[in-house]
C-alpha positions as CSV (number, residue, x, y, z in Angstrom):
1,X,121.4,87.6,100.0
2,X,122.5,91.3,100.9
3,X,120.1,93.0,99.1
4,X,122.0,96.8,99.8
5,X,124.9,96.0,97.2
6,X,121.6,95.6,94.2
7,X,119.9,98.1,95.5
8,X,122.8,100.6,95.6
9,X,124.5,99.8,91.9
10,X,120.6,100.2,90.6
11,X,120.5,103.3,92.4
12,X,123.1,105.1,91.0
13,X,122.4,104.2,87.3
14,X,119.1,105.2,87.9
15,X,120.2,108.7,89.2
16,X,122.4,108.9,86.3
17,X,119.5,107.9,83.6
18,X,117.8,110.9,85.5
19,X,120.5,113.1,85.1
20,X,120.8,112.3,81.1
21,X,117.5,113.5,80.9
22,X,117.7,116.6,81.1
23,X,119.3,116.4,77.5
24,X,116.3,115.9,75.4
25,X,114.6,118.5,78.0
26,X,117.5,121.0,76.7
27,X,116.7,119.7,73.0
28,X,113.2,120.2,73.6
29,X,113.6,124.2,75.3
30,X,115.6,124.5,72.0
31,X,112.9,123.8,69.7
32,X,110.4,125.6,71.5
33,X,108.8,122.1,72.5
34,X,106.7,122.6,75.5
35,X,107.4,118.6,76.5
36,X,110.7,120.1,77.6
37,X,108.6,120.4,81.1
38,X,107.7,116.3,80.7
39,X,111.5,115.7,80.5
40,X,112.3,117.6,83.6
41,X,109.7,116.3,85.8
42,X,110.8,112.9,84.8
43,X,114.3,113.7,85.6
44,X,113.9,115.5,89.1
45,X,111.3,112.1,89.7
46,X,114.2,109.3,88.5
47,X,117.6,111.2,90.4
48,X,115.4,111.4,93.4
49,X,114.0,108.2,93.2
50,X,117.7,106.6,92.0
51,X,119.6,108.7,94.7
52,X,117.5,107.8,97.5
53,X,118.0,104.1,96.7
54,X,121.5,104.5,96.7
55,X,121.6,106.5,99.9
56,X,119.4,104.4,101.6
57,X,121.5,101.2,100.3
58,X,125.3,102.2,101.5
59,X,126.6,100.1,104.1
60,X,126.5,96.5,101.8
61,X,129.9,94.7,101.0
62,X,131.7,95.7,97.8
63,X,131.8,92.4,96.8
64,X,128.9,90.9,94.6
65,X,128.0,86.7,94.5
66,X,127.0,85.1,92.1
67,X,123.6,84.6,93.0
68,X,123.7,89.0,93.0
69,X,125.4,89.3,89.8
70,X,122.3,87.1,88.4
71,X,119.3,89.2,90.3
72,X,121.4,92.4,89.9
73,X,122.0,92.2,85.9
74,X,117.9,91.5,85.1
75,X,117.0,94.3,88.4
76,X,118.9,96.9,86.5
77,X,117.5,96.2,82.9
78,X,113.8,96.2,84.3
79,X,114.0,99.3,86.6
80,X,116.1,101.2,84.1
81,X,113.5,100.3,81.5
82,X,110.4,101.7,83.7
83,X,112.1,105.0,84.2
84,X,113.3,105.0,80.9
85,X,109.5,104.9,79.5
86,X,108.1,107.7,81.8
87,X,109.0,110.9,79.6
88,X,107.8,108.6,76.9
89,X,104.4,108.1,78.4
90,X,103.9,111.2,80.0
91,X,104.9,113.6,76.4
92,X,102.6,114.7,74.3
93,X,102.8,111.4,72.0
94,X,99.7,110.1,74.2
95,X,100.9,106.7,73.9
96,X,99.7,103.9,76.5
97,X,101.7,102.8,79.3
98,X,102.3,99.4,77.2
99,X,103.3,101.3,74.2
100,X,105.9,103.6,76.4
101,X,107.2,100.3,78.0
102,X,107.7,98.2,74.7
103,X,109.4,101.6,73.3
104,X,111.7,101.9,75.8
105,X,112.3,98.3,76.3
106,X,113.2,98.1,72.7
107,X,115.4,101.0,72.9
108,X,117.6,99.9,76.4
109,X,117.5,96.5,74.5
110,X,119.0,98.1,71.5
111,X,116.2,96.0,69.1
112,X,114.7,99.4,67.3
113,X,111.2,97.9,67.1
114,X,108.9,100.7,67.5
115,X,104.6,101.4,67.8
116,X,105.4,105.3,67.4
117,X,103.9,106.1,63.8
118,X,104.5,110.0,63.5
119,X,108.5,109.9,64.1
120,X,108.2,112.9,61.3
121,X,106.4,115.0,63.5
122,X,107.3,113.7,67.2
123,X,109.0,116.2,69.4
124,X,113.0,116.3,69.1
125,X,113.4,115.6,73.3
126,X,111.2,112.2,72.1
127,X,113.6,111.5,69.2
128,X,116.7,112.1,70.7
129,X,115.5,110.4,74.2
130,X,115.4,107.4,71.9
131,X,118.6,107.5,70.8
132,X,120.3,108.0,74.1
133,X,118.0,104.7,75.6
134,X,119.7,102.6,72.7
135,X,123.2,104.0,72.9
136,X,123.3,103.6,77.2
137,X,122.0,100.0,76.3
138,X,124.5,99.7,73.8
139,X,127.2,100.4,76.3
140,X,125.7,98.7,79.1
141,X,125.8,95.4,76.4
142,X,129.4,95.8,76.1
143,X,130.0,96.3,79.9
144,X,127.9,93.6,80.5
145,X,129.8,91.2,78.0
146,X,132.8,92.0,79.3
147,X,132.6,92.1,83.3
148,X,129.8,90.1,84.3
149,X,128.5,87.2,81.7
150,X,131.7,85.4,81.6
151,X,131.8,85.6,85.5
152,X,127.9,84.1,85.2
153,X,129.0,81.4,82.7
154,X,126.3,81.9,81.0
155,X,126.1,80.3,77.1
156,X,129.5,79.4,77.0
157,X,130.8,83.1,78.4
158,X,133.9,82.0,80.6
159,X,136.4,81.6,77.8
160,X,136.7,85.2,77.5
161,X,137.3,85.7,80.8
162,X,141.0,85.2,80.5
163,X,140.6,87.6,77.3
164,X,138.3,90.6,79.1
165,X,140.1,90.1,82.3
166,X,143.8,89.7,81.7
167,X,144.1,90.4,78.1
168,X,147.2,88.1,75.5
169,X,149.4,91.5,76.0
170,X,147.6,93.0,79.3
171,X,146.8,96.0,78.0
172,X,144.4,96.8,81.3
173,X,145.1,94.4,83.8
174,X,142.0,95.6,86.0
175,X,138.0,95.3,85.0
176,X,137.4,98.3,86.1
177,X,140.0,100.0,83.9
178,X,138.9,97.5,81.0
179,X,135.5,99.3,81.0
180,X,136.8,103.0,81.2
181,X,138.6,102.0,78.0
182,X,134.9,100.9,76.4
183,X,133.6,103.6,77.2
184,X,136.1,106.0,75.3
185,X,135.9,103.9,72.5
186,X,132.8,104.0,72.6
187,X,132.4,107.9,72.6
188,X,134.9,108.1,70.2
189,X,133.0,105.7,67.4
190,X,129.8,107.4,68.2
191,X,130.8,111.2,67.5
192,X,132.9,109.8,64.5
193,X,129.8,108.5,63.1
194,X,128.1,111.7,63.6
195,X,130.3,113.7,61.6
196,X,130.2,111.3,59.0
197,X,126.7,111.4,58.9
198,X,126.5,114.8,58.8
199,X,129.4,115.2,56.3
200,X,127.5,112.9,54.0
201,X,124.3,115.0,53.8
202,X,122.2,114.3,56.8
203,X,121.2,117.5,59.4
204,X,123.3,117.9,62.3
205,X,120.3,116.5,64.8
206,X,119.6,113.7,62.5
207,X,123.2,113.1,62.1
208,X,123.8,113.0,66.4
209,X,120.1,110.8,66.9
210,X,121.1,108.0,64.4
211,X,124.6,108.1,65.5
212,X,123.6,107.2,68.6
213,X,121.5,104.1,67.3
214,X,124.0,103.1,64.7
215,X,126.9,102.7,66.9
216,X,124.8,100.5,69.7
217,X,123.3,98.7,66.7
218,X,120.3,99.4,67.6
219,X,118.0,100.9,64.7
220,X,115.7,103.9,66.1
221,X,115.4,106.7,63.8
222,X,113.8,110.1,63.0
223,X,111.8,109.1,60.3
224,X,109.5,107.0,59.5
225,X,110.7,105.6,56.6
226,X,114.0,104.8,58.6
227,X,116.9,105.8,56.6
228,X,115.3,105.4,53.0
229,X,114.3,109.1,53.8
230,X,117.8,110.3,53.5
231,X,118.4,108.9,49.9
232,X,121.8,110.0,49.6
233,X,123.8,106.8,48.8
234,X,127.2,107.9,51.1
235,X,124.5,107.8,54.2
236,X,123.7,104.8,53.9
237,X,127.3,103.6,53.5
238,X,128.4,105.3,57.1
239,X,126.0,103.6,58.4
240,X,127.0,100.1,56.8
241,X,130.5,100.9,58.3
242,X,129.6,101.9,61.8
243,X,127.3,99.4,62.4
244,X,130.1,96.6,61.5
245,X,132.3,98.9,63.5
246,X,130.4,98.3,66.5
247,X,129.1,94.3,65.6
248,X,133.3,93.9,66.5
249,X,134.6,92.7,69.5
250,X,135.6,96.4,71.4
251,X,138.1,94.6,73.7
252,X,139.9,94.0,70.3
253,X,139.7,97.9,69.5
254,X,142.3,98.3,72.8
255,X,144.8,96.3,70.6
256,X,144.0,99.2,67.7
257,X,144.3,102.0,69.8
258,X,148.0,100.9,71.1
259,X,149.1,100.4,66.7
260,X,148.1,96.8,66.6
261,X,145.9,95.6,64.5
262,X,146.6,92.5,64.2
263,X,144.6,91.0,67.1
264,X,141.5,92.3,65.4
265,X,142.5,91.0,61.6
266,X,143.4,87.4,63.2
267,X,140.2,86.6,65.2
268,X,138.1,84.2,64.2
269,X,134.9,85.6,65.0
270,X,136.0,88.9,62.8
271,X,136.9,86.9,60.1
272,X,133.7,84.6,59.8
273,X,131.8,87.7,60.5
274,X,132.5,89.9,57.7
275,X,132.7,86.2,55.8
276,X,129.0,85.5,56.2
277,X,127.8,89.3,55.5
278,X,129.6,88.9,52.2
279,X,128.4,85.7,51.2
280,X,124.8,87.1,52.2
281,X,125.4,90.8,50.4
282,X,126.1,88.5,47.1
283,X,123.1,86.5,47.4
284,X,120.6,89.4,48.4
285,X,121.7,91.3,45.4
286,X,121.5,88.4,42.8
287,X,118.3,87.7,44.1
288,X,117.1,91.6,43.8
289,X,118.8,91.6,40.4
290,X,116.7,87.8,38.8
291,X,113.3,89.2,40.2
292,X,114.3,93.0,38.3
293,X,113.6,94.4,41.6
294,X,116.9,96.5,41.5
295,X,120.3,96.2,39.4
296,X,123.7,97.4,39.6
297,X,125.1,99.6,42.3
298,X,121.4,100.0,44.1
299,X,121.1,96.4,44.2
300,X,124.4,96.2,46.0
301,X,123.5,98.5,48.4
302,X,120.3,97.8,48.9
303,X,121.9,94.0,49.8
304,X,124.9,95.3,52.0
305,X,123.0,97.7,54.1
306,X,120.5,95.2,54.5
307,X,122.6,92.2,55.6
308,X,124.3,94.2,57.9
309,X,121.6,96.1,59.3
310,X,119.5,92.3,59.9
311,X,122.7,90.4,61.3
312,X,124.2,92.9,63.7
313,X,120.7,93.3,65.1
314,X,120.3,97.0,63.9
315,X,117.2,97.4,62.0
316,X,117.6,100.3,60.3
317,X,115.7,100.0,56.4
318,X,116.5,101.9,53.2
319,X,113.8,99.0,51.5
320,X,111.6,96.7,52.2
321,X,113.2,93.2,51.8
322,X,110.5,90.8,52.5
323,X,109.0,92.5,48.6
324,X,112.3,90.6,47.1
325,X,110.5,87.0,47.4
326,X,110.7,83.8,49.6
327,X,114.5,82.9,49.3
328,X,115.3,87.0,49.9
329,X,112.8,86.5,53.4
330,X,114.4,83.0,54.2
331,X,118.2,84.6,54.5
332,X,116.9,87.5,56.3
333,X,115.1,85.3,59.2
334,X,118.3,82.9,59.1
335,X,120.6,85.4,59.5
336,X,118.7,87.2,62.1
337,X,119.7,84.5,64.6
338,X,123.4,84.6,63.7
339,X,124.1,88.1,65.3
340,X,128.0,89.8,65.5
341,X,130.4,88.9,68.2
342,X,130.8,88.6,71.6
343,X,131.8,92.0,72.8
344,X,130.2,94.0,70.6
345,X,126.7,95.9,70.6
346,X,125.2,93.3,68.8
347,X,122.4,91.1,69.2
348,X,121.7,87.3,68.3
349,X,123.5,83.9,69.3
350,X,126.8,85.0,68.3
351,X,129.6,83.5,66.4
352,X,131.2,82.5,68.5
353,X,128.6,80.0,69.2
354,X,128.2,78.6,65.8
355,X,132.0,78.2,65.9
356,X,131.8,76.1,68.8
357,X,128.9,73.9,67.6
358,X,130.8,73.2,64.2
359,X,134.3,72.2,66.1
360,X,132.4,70.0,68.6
361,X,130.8,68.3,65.4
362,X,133.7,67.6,63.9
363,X,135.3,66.5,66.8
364,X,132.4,63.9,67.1
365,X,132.6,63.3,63.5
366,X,136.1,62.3,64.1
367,X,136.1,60.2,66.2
368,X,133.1,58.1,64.6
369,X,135.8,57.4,61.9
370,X,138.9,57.6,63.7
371,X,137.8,56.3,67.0
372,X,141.5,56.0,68.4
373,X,142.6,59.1,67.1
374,X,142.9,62.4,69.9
375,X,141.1,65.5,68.2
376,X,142.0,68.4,70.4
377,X,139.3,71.4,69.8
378,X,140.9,74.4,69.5
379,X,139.2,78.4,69.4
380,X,141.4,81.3,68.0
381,X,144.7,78.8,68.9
382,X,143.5,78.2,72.3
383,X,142.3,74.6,73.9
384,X,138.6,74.6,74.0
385,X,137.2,73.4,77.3
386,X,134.2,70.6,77.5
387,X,132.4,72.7,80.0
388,X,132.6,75.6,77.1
389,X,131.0,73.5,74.6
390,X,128.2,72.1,76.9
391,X,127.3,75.9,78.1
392,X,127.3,76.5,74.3
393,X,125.0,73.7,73.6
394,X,122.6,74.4,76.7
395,X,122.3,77.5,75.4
396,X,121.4,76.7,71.8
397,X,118.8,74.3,73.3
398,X,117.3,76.9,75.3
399,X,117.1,79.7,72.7
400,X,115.3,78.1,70.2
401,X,112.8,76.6,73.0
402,X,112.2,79.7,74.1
403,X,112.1,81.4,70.3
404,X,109.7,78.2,69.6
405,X,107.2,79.3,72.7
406,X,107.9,82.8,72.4
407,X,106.1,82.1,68.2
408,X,103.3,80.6,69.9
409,X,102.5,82.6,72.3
410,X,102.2,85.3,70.0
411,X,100.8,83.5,67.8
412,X,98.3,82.4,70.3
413,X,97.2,86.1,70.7
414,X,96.1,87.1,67.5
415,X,99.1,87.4,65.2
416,X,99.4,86.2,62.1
417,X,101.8,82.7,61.6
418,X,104.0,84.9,59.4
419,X,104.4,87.6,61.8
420,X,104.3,85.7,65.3
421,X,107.1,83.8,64.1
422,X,108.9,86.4,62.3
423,X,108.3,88.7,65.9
424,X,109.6,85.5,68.4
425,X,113.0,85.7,66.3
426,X,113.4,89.7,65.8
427,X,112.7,90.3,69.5
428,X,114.4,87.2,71.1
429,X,117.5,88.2,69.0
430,X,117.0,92.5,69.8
431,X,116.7,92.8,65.4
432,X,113.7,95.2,65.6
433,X,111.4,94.7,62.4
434,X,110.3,91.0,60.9
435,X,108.6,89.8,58.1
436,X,104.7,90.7,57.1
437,X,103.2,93.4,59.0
438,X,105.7,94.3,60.9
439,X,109.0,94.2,58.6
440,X,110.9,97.0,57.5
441,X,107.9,98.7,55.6
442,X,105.8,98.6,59.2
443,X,105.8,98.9,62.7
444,X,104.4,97.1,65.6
445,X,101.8,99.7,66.6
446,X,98.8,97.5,65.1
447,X,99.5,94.4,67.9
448,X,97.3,94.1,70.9
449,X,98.2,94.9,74.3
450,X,99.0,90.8,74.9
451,X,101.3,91.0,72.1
452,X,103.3,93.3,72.7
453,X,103.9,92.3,76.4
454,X,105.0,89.1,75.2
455,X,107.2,91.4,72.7
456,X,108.8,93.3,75.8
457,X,109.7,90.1,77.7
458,X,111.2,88.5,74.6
459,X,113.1,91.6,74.1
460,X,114.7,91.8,77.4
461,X,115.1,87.7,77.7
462,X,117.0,87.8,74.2
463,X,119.0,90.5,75.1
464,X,120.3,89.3,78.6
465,X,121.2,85.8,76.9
466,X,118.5,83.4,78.2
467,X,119.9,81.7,80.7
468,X,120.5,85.2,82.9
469,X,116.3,85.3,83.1
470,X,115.5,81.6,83.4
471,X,117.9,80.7,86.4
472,X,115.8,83.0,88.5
473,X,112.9,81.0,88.0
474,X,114.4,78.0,89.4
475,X,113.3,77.3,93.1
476,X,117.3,76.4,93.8
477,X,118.5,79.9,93.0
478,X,116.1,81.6,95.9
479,X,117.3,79.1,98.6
480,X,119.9,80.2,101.3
């Protein structure tokens, strides 16, 4: 394996997470924040480090294997993550190298959980460092999705290769291009969201630090109370919209941008998406409204901010749903798993994947009744491969294996049964707060050191789909 071409693509994001570090050092000189010094170092010791790599790395072949891609994706996430936790150790915050890692593994991983308990009074260069860790994982989730898990074939992947690649009306006939496009869009949905914010109340740094979370769904804020401590009901609403705005597949936004949206209204995974977060927003709310926990428009709300913040993986709170009862906790944690769609910022097994699991068992119920009958699957008008549905199904397996050890493992050091299993599924599927202790009301500050390892790896194993981790564990993969 030709190490140099790793090495070299780590490299230069590294020099470039260096370089966007000198932000929250400006934010910090600003403020009159003497961590502005904390920022810098850690920038001049991450573009050194990264450009150094890269230098030293030139010279490998442009092309990347398969057996790279795999090595490279997890390299980058882990390194990134390191580097990304140094300003975070080394402020003023005093927090312990485990604490910085499992912040800013939660923030590249987009999940939101966090063990910082003074957000009110933390240094702006800390907050809005934060936000920029969730909104480059964000875009690095949506790269990802788009040019290298359907090349992996990982979890059923490769039938939207045809779509990310060489799109129904090709728009952007080359990968590279494809990405650009992301990108823009990306920027584009993320400054919208930040005049919205800011139009609807919030302060202008608020207003740029959540934006930054909301689009990459990924749930830190600047206050402790999350976004219950802006209580004006239109901020809440933006950030309902912009988080379903970036749960949606982003290749389908190209379609938008050239006056067509009818690519976006047709797919399936849209559809059921914004299906299930209504069925959910009517249940939550006549749950809050039988237990007289809330009524009317707040109960409404209260449901549809939510849903949405739980199934697209988000995180944000504006109140604390596990207080609504037992069947109010038991939709939260199943719609935790479900997650948005493929393509998007969001977190969880996908739609997609649930889609493909209910054609395959009607398919099989089909033919237990008409056995001579030919049942053709079919996904958003297309044949559906068998290979597609056995990635799909391998996948499934292994998730809820690894959620199921992940439980009792924690569980195994010192948490509670409520919370270690309530933790397994919020980190595995990048939500950010659970149930118990550490649901929207808390934090994850109280967990031992063990615990929140675990936490960290879960995290980064849920968000690079499983199967990306486990295959380099598997002697066959390190053999020439």
């Amino acid at each position: 394996m030709d190490f140099r071409t790793i090495f070299s693509a780590i490299g230069a994001l590294t020099a470039a997470l260096g370089a966007s570090m000198l932000l929250p050092a400006l934010a910090d000189f600003v403020y009159g924040n003497e961590d502005w010094l904390v920022f810098l170092t850690s920038a001049l010791i991450t573009t050194i480090f990264g450009g150094g790599l890269w230098a030293a790395s030139t010279g490998g072949t442009s092309e990347l294997s398969l057996r790279q891609a795999f090595l490279m994706t997890t390299l980058i996430w882990v390194v990134l993550t390191t580097f990304g936790a140094l300003p975070i150790y080394l402020s003023n915050l005093r927090l312990t190298f485990t604490d910085a890692m499992f912040e800013a593994m939660s923030g590249i991983t987009t999940t939101g959980a966090t063990v910082i308990t003074t957000l009110d009074t933390a240094p702006p260069g800390i907050l809005l460092w934060r936000g920029l860790l969730q909104w480059f994982g964000g875009l690095g989730v949506v790269v990802m999705a788009i040019a290298v898990l359907p090349m992996l074939r990982v979890g059923g992947m490769q039938m939207f290769r045809a779509e990310a690649f060489e799109t129904p009306d090709k728009i952007l006939p080359q990968a590279a291009q494809i990405a650009s496009a992301m990108t823009v869009i990306y920027v584009l949905l993320t400054f919208a969201c930040a005049v919205c914010y800011w139009v609807a109340g919030m302060p202008a740094f608020d207003a740029v630090a959540h934006a930054l979370s909301t689009v990459a769904t990924g749930g830190f804020s600047t206050r402790d109370a999350s976004l219950a401590a802006f209580p004006q009901p239109a901020v809440h609403y933006v950030s309902t919209v912009f988080m379903i705005l970036g749960a949606l597949p982003f290749v389908l936004y190209l379609g938008v941008l050239q006056g067509s949206v009818v690519q976006l209204v047709r797919d399936s995974q849209v559809r059921l998406f914004l299906a299930l977060v209504g069925a959910a927003t009517v249940l939550v709310a006549l749950v809050q409204i039988a237990g007289n926990h809330h009524e009317g428009e707040t109960a409404f709300r209260q449901a549809l901010f939510s849903v949405v913040s739980v199934i697209t993986g988000s995180g944000f709170g504006i109140a604390d749903y596990g207080a609504w009862g037992p069947l109010s906790m038991a939709i939260f944690f199943v719609i935790m798993f479900i997650g948005g769609c493929t393509g998007s910022t969001s977190c969880g097994i996908k739609i997609f994947r649930f889609q493909v699991l209910a054609r395959d068992l009607y398919q099989h119920v089909r033919q237990i009744v008409f056995p001579s009958m030919i049942y053709v699957k079919r996904y958003n008008g297309r044949p559906l491969p068998d290979n597609v549905s056995t990635s799909v199904q391998s996948f499934v397996f292994v998730y809820f294996a690894s959620f199921l050890i992940l439980a009792v493992l924690l569980s195994l050091s010192g948490m509670a049964p409520l919370e270690a299993i309530s933790g397994s599924a919020t980190a595995l599927a990048n939500v950010g707060p659970g149930l118990g202790e550490i649901g929207p009301a808390g934090n994850f500050a109280g967990l031992n050191d063990t615990s929140k390892w675990l936490l960290t790896i879960g995290m980064l194993v849920g968000r690079l789909e499983v199967l990306v981790v486990l295959v380099l564990f598997t002697p066959r993969f390190w053999r020439a």
